[in-house]
C-alpha positions in Angstrom: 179.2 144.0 167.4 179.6 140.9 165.2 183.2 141.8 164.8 186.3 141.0 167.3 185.2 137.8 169.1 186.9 134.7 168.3 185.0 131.9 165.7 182.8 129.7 167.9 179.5 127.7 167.2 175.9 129.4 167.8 174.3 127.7 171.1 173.0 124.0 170.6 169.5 123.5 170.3 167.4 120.5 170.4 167.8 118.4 166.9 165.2 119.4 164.7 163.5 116.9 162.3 165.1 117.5 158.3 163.2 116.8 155.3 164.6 115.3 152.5 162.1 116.9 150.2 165.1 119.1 147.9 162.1 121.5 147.3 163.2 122.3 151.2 166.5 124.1 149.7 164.1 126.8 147.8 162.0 127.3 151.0 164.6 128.4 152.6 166.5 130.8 150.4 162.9 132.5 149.7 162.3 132.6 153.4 166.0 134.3 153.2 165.4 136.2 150.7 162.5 137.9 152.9 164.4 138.0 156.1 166.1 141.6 156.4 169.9 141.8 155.4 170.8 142.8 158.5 170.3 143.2 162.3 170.8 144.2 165.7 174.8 143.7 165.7 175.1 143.1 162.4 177.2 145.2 159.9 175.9 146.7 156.7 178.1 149.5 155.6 175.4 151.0 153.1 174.4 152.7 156.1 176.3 156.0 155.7 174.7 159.7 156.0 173.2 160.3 153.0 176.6 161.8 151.4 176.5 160.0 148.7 175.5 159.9 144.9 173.8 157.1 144.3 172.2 156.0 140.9 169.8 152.9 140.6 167.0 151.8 138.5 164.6 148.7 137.6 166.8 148.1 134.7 170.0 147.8 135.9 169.8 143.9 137.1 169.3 144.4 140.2 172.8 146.7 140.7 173.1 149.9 142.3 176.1 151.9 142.4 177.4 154.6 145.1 179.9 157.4 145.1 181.4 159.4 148.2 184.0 161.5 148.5 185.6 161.5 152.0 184.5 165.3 152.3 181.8 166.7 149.6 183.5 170.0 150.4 187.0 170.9 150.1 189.8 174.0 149.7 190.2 175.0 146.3 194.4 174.4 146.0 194.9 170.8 144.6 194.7 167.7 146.7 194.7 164.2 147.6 190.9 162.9 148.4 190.0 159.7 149.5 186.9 158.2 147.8 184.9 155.2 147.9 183.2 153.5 145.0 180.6 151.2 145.7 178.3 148.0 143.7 175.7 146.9 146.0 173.1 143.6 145.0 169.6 143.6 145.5 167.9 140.8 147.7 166.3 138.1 145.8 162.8 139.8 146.4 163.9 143.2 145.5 165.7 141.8 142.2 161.9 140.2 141.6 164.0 137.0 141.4 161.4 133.6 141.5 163.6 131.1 141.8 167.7 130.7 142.2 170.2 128.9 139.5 170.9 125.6 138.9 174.4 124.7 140.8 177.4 122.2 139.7 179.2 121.4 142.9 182.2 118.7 143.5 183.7 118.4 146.7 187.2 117.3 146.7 187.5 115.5 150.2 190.7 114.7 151.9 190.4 111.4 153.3 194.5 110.7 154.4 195.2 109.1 157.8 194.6 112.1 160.0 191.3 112.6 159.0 190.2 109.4 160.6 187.5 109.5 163.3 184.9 112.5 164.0 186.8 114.6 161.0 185.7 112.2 158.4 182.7 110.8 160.1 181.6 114.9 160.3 182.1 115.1 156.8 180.0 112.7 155.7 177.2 113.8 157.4 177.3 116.9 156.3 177.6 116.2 152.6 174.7 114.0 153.4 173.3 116.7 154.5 174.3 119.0 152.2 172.4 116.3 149.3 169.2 115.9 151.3 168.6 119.7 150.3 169.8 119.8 146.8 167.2 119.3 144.0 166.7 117.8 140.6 168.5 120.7 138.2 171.5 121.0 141.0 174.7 118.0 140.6 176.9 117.1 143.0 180.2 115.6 142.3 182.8 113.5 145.0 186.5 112.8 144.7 188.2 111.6 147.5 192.3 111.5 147.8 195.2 110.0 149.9 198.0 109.2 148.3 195.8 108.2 145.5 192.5 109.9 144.1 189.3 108.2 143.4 186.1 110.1 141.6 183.7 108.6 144.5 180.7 109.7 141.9 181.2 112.0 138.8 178.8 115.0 138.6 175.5 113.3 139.2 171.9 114.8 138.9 170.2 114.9 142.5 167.1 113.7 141.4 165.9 110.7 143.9 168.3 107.7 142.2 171.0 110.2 142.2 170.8 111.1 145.8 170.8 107.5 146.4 174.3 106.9 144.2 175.9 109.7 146.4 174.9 108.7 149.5 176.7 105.0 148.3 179.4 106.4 147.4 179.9 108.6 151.0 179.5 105.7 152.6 182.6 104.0 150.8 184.5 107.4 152.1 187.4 105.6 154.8 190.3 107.5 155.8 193.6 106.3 154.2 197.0 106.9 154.6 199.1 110.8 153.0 197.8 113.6 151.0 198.0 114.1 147.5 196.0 117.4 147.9 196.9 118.1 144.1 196.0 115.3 142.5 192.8 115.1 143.9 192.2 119.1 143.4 193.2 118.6 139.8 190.1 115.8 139.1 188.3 117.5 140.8 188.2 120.2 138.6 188.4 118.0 135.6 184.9 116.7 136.7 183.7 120.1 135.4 184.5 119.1 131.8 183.2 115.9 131.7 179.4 115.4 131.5 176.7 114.8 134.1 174.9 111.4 135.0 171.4 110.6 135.9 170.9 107.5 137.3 174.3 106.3 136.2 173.7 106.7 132.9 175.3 109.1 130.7 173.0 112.0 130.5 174.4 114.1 127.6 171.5 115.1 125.8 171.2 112.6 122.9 168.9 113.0 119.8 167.5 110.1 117.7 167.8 110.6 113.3 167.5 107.8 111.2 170.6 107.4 108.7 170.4 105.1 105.7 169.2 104.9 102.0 165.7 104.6 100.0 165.7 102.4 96.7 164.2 101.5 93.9 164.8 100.1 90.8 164.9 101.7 87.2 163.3 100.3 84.1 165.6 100.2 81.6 164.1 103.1 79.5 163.8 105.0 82.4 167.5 104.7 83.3 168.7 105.3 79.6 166.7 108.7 79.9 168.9 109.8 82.9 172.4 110.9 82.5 175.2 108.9 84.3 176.9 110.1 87.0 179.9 107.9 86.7 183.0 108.8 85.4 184.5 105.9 84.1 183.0 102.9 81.9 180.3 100.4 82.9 181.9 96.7 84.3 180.7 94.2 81.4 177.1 92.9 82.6 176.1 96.3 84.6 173.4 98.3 84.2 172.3 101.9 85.8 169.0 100.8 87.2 169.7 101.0 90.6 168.1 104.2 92.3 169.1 105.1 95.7 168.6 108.2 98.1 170.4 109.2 101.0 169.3 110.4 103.9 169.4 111.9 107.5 166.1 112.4 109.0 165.0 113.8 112.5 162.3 113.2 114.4 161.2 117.0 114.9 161.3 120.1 112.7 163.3 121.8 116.0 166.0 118.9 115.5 167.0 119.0 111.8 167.4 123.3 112.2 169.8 122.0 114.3 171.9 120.6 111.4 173.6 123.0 109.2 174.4 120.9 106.1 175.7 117.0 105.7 178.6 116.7 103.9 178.6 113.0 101.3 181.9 111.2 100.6 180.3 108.8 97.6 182.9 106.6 95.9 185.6 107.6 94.0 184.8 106.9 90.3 181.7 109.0 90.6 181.7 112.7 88.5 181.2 114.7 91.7 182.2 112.3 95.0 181.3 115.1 97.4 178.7 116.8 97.8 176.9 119.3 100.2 173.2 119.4 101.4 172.0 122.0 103.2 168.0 121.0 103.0 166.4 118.2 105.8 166.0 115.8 105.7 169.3 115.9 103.9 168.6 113.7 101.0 170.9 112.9 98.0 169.6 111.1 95.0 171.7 109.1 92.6 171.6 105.9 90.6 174.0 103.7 89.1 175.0 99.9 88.8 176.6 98.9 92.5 176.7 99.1 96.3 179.5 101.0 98.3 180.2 102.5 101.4 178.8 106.3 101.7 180.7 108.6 104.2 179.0 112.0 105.8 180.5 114.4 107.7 176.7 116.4 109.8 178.2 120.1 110.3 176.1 121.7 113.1 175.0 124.9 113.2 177.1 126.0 116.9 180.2 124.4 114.5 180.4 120.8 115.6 180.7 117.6 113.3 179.9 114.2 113.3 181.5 111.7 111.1 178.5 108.8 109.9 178.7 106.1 107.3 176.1 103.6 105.5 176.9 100.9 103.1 174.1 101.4 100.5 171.7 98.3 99.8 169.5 97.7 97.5 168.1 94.3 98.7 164.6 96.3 100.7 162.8 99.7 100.5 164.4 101.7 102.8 167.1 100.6 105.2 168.2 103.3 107.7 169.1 103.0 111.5 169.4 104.7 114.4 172.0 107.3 115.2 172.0 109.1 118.3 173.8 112.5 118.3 173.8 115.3 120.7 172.7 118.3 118.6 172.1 120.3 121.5 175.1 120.9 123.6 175.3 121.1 127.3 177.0 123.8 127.6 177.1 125.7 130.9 178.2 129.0 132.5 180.9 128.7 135.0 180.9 131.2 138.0 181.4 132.8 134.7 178.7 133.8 132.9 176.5 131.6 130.9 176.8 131.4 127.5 175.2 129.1 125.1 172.8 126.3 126.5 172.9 124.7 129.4 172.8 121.1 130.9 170.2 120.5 133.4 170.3 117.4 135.9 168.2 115.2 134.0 170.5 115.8 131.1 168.5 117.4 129.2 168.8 120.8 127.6 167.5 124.2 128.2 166.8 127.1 126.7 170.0 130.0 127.4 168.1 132.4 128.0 165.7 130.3 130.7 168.6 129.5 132.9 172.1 130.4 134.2 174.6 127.3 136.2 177.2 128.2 139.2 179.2 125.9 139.0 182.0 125.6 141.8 184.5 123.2 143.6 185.1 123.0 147.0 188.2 121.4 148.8 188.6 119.8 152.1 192.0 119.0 153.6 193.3 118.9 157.3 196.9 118.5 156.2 200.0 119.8 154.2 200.1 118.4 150.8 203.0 115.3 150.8 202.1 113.5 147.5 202.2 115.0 144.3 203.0 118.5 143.8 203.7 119.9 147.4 204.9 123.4 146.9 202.8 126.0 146.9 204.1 127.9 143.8 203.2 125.4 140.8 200.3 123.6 142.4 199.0 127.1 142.3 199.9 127.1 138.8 198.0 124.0 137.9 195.3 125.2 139.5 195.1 128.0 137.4 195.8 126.3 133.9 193.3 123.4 135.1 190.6 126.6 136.1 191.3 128.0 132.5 190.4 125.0 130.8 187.4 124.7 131.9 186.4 127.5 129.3 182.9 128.8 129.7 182.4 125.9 132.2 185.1 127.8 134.9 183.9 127.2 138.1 184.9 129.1 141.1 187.1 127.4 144.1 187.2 127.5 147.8 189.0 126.0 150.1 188.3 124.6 153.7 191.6 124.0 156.3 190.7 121.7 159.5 192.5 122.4 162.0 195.8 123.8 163.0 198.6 121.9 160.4 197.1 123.2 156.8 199.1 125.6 154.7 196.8 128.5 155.4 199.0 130.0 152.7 198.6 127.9 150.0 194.4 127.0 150.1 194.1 130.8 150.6 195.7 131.3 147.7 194.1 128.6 145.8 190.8 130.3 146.5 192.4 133.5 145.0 193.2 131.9 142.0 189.3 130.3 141.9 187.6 133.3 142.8 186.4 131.8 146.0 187.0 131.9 149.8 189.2 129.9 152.2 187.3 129.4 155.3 189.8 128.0 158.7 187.8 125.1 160.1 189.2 125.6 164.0 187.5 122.7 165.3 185.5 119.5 164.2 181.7 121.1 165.5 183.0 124.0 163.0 182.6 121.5 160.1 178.9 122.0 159.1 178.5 125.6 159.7 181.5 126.2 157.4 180.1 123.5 154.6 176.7 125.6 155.6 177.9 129.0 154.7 179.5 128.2 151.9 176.6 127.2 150.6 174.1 129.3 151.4 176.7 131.6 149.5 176.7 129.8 146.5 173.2 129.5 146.1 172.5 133.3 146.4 174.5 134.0 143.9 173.1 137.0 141.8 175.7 138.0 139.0 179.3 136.8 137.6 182.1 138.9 136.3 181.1 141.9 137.9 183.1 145.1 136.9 183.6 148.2 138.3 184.8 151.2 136.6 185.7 154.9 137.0 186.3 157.0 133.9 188.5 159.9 135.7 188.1 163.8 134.6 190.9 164.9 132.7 193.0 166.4 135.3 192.2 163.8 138.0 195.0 160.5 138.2 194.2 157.7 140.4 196.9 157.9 143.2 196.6 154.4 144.5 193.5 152.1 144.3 193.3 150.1 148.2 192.2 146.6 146.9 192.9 143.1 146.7 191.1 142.6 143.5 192.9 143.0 140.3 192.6 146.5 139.0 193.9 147.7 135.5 194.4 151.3 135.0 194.4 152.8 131.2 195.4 156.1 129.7 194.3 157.8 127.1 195.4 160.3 124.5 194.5 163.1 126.3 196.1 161.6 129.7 192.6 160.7 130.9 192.1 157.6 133.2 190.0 154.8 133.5 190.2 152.5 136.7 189.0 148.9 136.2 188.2 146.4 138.8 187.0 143.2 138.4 185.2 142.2 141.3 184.1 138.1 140.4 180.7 136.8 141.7 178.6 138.6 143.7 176.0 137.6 145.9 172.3 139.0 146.6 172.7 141.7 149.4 176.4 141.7 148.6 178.2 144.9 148.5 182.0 146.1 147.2 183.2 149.0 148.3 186.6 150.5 146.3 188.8 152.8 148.4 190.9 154.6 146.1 193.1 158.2 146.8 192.7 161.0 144.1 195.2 163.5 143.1 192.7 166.5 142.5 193.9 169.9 140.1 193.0 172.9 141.9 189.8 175.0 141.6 189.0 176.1 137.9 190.4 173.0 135.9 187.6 170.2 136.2 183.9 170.9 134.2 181.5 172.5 136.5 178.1 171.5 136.7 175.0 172.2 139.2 175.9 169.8 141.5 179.7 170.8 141.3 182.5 169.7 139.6 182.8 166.5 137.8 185.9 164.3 139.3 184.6 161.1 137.2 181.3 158.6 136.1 181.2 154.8 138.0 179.8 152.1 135.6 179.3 148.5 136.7 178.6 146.2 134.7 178.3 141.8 134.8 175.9 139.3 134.0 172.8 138.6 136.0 172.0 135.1 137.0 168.6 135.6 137.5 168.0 138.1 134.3 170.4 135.6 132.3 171.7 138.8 130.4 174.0 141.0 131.1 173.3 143.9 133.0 174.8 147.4 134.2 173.9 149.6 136.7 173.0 153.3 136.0 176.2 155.5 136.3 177.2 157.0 139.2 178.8 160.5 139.4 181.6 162.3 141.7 181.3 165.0 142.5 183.0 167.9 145.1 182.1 171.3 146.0 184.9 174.0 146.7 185.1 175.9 150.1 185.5 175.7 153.9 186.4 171.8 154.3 182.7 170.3 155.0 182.5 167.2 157.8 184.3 164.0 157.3 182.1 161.7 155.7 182.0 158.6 158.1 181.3 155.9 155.6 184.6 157.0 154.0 186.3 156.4 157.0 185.0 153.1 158.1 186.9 151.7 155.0 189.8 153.7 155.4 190.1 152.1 158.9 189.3 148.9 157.4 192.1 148.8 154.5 194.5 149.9 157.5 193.6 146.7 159.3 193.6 144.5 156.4 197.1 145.5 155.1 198.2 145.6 158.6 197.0 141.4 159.1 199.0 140.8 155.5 202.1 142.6 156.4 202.0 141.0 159.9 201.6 137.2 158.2 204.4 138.1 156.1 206.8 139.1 158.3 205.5 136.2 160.8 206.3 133.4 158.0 209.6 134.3 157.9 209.8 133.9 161.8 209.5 137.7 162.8 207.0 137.7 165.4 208.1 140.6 167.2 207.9 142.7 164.0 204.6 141.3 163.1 203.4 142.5 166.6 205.2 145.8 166.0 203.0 146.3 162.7 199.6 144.6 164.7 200.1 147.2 167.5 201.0 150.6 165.2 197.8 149.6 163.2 195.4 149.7 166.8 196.8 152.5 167.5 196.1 154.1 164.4 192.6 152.8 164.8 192.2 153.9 167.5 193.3 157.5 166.3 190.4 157.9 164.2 187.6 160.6 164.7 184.9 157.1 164.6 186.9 155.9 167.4 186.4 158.1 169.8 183.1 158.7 168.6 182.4 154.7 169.3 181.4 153.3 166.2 181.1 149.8 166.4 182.8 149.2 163.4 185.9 150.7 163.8 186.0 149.3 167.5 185.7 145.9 165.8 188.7 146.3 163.7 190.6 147.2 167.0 189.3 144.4 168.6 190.4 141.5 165.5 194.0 142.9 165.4 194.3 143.0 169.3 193.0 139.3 169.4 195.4 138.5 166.5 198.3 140.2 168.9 197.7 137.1 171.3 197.5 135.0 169.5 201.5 135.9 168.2 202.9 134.7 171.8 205.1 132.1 170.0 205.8 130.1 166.8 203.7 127.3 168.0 200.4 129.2 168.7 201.2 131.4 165.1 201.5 128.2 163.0 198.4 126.2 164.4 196.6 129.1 165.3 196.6 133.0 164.3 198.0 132.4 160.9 194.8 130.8 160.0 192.5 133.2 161.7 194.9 136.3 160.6 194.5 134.9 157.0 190.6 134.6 156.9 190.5 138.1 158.7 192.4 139.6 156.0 190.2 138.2 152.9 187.0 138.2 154.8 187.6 142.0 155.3 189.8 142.6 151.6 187.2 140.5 149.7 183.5 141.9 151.9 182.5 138.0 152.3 182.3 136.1 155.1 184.8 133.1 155.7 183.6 131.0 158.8 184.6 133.7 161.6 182.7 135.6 163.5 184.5 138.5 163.0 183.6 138.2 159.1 179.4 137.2 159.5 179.2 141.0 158.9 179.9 140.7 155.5 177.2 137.4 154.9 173.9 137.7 153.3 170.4 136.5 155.1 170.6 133.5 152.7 173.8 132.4 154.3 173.3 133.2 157.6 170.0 130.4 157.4 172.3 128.2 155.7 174.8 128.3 158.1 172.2 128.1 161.2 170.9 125.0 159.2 173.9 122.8 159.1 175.0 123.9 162.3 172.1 121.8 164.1 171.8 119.1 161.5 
C-alpha cells in the first residue's frame, strides 16, 4: 500500500541527461496524460462495487459525478444514512484535451541565515530546473526575503532571453540574515497584479494610433459661407480661414472597434467645447482663426480611458504622432476562472476563449517568521486581503516548510487561505521532489471553482456534512435543503468525495420512482481550463430502496474510516499545541482502534489498514515535545490535509491521492 510508510526519496538512479528544450514540459504531461491513473499499490477510491449512480456525458467538461448511499437498501422507519457524493476529472486524453494552460508562477524564496549551504544551493537548482522545462506562454516570477525583500525578477516570459534573466537573477540568490516571511509573501503576491516582461521590457500589449490634426486653409468666400463656431467676437485682424480636423487613427480595422468613442475638450469660447465621436477614425472638423490646446478623453469599449492632448497647428498638412495605448488588456484568470483576455508570455494578447492562465504562488521558508508580521492570525489576514485583490488575477498559494523549526500551523493555513497545499520538506534530498510535485500538480490542472451541490428531497435535512471545505447550507420555503460545497481547483484524474449523514423520514414520505425513492439530485458545476467555458456535469441522483438492510457498501466505508482518521490527526495537533501529548495519544489510539473495528478491516483492505498504519506512526512520533515540534506536527499536519483535501502533499502516505502527471513530475526533479 502507498499509505503508512514514512516520506522518503524513491531509489537514486544514475543522472539522466535534461533538455532544455521547454517543449520537454508538454512531452511529459502528454506521456502522463497516457500513463494509467493508477497502479499496483496505488489508491484510486473510484474503485467501489458498482453501488453507485453515476451520471457522465461528452458534454459535461470532462466531469462525472457519483452517488452512494452507505446501503442501497434499508428498514422503512426513519434514519440516519451515511452517503458519499462524488466529482471525479477526466485524464487529459479522456477530456480530448491537446495541450495544458498557460501558468503564472512566483516563488517566494526564503533566503535568511539558516538557509545557507545545501538548503539554498538545492533550491537553486531546482528552480533552475524547474525553468529549463517551462515554455514561452508560462512566466515565472522570484522574490527572495530576509529581513528585507527583493523582487529577484518580476513575472518574466520564459522564452530563451527570459530564461536567461532568471537564471541571473538565481544566481544572485545568497543566504542573509532573519525572516521576514510576510513581507516577502505579500510581493510576492503583488507580482500577480503587475504586468509581465519579455526580455526586460515591459510586455503589456501596446497598440500604435496616430493622434494629431489635418489642415487646410479657407478662401475667404469659402469661410464666409460657413457658420462660426465661436461664441464670442473675432480679435481685430482675425479671420476664420483656418480648417483643421482632429483625429485618432489605428492602424487596423480590429484596433479602432476597440475604441468606443473619443471624447474632445476644445477651448472654451467655442459654442459646443465638448464633443463626442463615436465613428474611426474619430475625426472632428472645425475652423476658426487660432491654435490651442485640444484635450481627449479615448473611452474603450471593456470601460477604460485614456486621457491624450494635441496643440493644433496649422504650419503643415497633417501633423499627428504616435501614441501607444494598450487597447487590449491582459487580463488573466487566477486559479480562478478566466475571464476576459489573457496575457501570454510574449505579452501579447489572446483570444478568451483560446486560452485559460493558472496562476499561483509558491512559498519557501525553513524558519518562523521574526520580521514583520510574525503572528499567525493577521499575517493570515493579509494574506487573504492581498489574495482578494488580485481580482480575476487570484492565484492559488502553497506553502513549503524545510525542516523541523517552521510553523506547520501557520503555512498550512496560509495554503488554506490560497486554495493550495502545504507540503513538510523533512530533509534537503526532499527539496526537488516536493518543488516536482507541486508542479506537475499545477500543470494538470483541469477546472477552477469547482462546486458541488445536493438539492435535498423535501423531508430529507443534511445532519452534518464531514468536510474541510467550506460548505453553505440553504433552506427554502418549503424547508427544502440545498448543500453547497466549493471544492477550488481540481486536477485531471482528481476526484472529491463528500461524506455527509442524512436524517431520512420513514417509508411513504419521499417521491417514489422506478429506481426507488428520490433522497436528492448532485450538480457540479466550474470552469474548464481546457474547454475555457464553464461546464457542469450531468446530475447525479440518490436514491434508496426500502426492505431487509442490503450489504454495506464498501466505498462508503473507506471514507467513513478516512474522516475518522482525519479528524482524529486535527483533534490530536490541537490538543498537542497546547502541550497535551498524552491526550493527543489518547485520541490517536481510540481512532486505531476504531479503525480497526471496521467490517474493511478485518476483511484486509488496504486502505483502511493504511489509515491504521499513519495514525500508529503518528503515535511515535508523540514520545516527547521535542520530537512533536520538529517532527510529527508537520507530518500529522500534511496527513490531515492530504487525506481532508484528496491531494497529495510530499508524503508517501498522501501519493495516493496524486495524478500520473505528478507522479512524472515528481520522479523528474527527484533525479535532476
Amino acid at each position: 500500500s502507498a499509505f503508512g510508510r514514512s516520506p522518503r526519496r524513491p531509489p537514486r538512479r544514475p543522472p539522466r541527461p535534461q533538455s532544455r528544450d521547454p517543449r520537454l514540459l508538454d512531452a511529459m504531461a502528454a506521456a502522463a496524460a497516457a500513463t494509467s491513473a493508477s497502479s499496483d499499490d496505488g489508491w484510486v477510491l473510484a474503485e467501489a462495487e458498482g453501488q453507485r449512480n453515476s451520471a457522465e456525458g461528452a458534454e459535461s467538461g470532462g466531469l462525472r459525478l457519483e452517488a452512494a448511499l452507505e446501503r442501497q437498501v434499508v428498514p422503512p422507519e426513519a434514519q440516519e444514512l451515511a452517503a458519499v457524493l462524488s466529482v471525479i476529472s477526466a485524464s487529459p486524453a479522456e477530456d480530448g484535451a491537446k495541450m495544458r494552460a498557460p501558468l503564472r508562477l512566483v516563488a517566494v524564496l526564503d533566503k535568511s541565515g539558516s538557509m545557507n549551504g545545501d538548503k539554498l544551493r538545492l533550491v537553486r537548482e531546482t528552480m533552475r530546473f524547474m525553468l529549463q522545462h517551462l515554455g514561452r506562454q508560462d512566466q515565472l516570477g522570484l522574490v527572495e526575503y530576509d529581513t528585507q525583500v527583493k523582487v529577484l525578477a518580476p513575472l518574466t516570459a520564459c522564452d530563451e532571453e527570459g530564461r536567461s534573466r532568471l537564471d541571473a537573477a538565481l544566481s544572485r540568490l545568497r543566504a542573509g540574515s532573519q525572516t521576514n516571511l510576510s513581507g516577502g509573501l505579500l510581493r510576492g503576491i503583488g507580482l500577480h497584479q503587475e504586468n509581465a516582461v519579455a526580455g526586460g521590457v515591459e510586455a503589456v500589449p501596446h497598440q500604435r494610433l496616430r493622434f494629431g490634426n489635418t489642415y487646410r486653409t479657407l478662401d475667404e468666400a469659402e469661410a464666409d459661407a460657413l457658420p462660426p463656431f465661436g461664441a464670442t467676437p473675432l480679435p481685430q485682424g482675425a479671420k476664420r480661414v483656418h480648417e483643421w480636423t482632429m483625429e485618432l487613427r489605428a492602424e487596423t480595422a480590429d484596433d479602432a472597434a476597440l475604441v468606443e468613442k473619443v471624447i474632445y475638450t476644445l477651448h472654451e469660447t467655442f459654442t459646443e467645447p465638448v464633443v463626442e465621436v463615436t465613428e474611426p477614425p474619430f475625426s472632428l472638423k472645425r475652423h476658426g482663426w487660432g491654435t490651442f490646446r485640444v484635450f481627449a478623453v479615448v473611452l474603450l469599449c471593456d470601460g477604460r480611458t485614456f486621457d491624450l492632448h494635441h496643440d493644433l497647428n496649422f504650419g503643415a498638412p497633417e501633423t499627428f504622432r504616435t501614441v501607444l495605448l494598450p487597447l487590449r488588456p491582459a487580463l488573466a484568470a487566477s486559479g480562478a476562472a478566466a475571464a476576459g483576455a489573457t496575457d501570454d508570455a510574449a505579452g501579447e494578447v489572446t483570444d478568451p476563449n483560446q486560452v485559460a492562465v493558472i496562476r499561483s504562488t509558491f512559498l519557501f521558508t525553513d524558519g518562523l517568521a521574526n520580521v514583520g508580521i510574525r503572528d499567525t492570525e493577521p499575517l493570515c489576514a493579509a494574506a487573504r486581503s492581498k489574495l482578494e485583490e488580485l481580482g480575476s488575477r487570484r492565484c492559488t498559494l502553497s506553502t513549503f516548510g524545510f525542516g523541523g523549526d517552521h510553523s506547520a500551523d501557520l503555512l498550512q493555513r496560509l495554503a488554506t487561505e490560497g486554495g493550495g497545499t502545504y507540503s513538510f520538506v523533512e530533509s534537503e534530498d526532499q527539496i526537488g521532489e516536493a518543488f516536482g510535485e507541486a508542479l506537475g500538480g499545477l500543470l494538470s490542472t483541469t477546472h477552477q471553482n469547482l462546486q458541488l451541490a445536493v438539492s435535498l428531497a423535501p423531508g430529507v435535512r443534511a445532519a452534518r456534512v464531514c468536510t474541510d471545505f467550506d460548505v453553505a447550507i440553504d433552506e427554502a420555503a418549503g424547508g427544502q435543503q440545498t448543500v453547497t460545497i466549493e471544492l477550488g481547483d481540481l486536477f485531471a484524474e482528481e476526484r472529491r468525495d463528500i461524506l455527509l449523514r442524512l436524517a431520512v423520514p420513514a417509508s411513504g414520505v419521499l417521491a417514489e420512482e422506478a429506481e426507488g425513492e428520490v433522497l436528492g439530485r448532485v450538480r457540479a458545476s466550474g470552469f474548464s481550463v481546457h474547454g475555457m467555458r464553464s461546464c457542469e456535469a450531468p446530475e447525479a441522483v440518490l436514491r434508496l430502496r426500502r426492505g431487509a438492510p442490503g450489504a454495506p457498501v464498501a466505498h462508503v466505508e473507506r471514507h467513513r474510516n478516512r474522516f475518522v482518521a482525519t479528524e482524529a490527526l486535527k483533534e490530536a495537533r490541537r490538543v498537542a499545541d497546547r502541550g497535551q501529548l498524552d491526550e493527543a495519544r489518547r485520541l490517536l489510539s481510540e481512532a486505531a482502534e476504531t479503525l480497526g473495528a471496521s467490517s474493511l478491516a478485518a476483511a484486509g483492505d488496504k486502505v483502511t489498514l493504511a489509515f491504521i498504519t499513519d495514525i500508529n506512526e503518528c503515535l511515535g512520533d508523540l514520545r516527547d515535545p521535542g520530537s512533536y515540534q520538529t517532527k510529527a506536527s508537520k507530518k500529522m499536519m500534511c496527513l490531515q490535509q492530504g487525506h481532508s483535501k484528496q491531494r497529495c502533499t510530499n508524503m508517501q502516505a498522501t501519493e495516493a491521492y496524486s495524478n500520473s502527471t505528478t507522479r512524472m513530475f515528481k520522479m523528474a526533479f527527484s533525479l535532476k
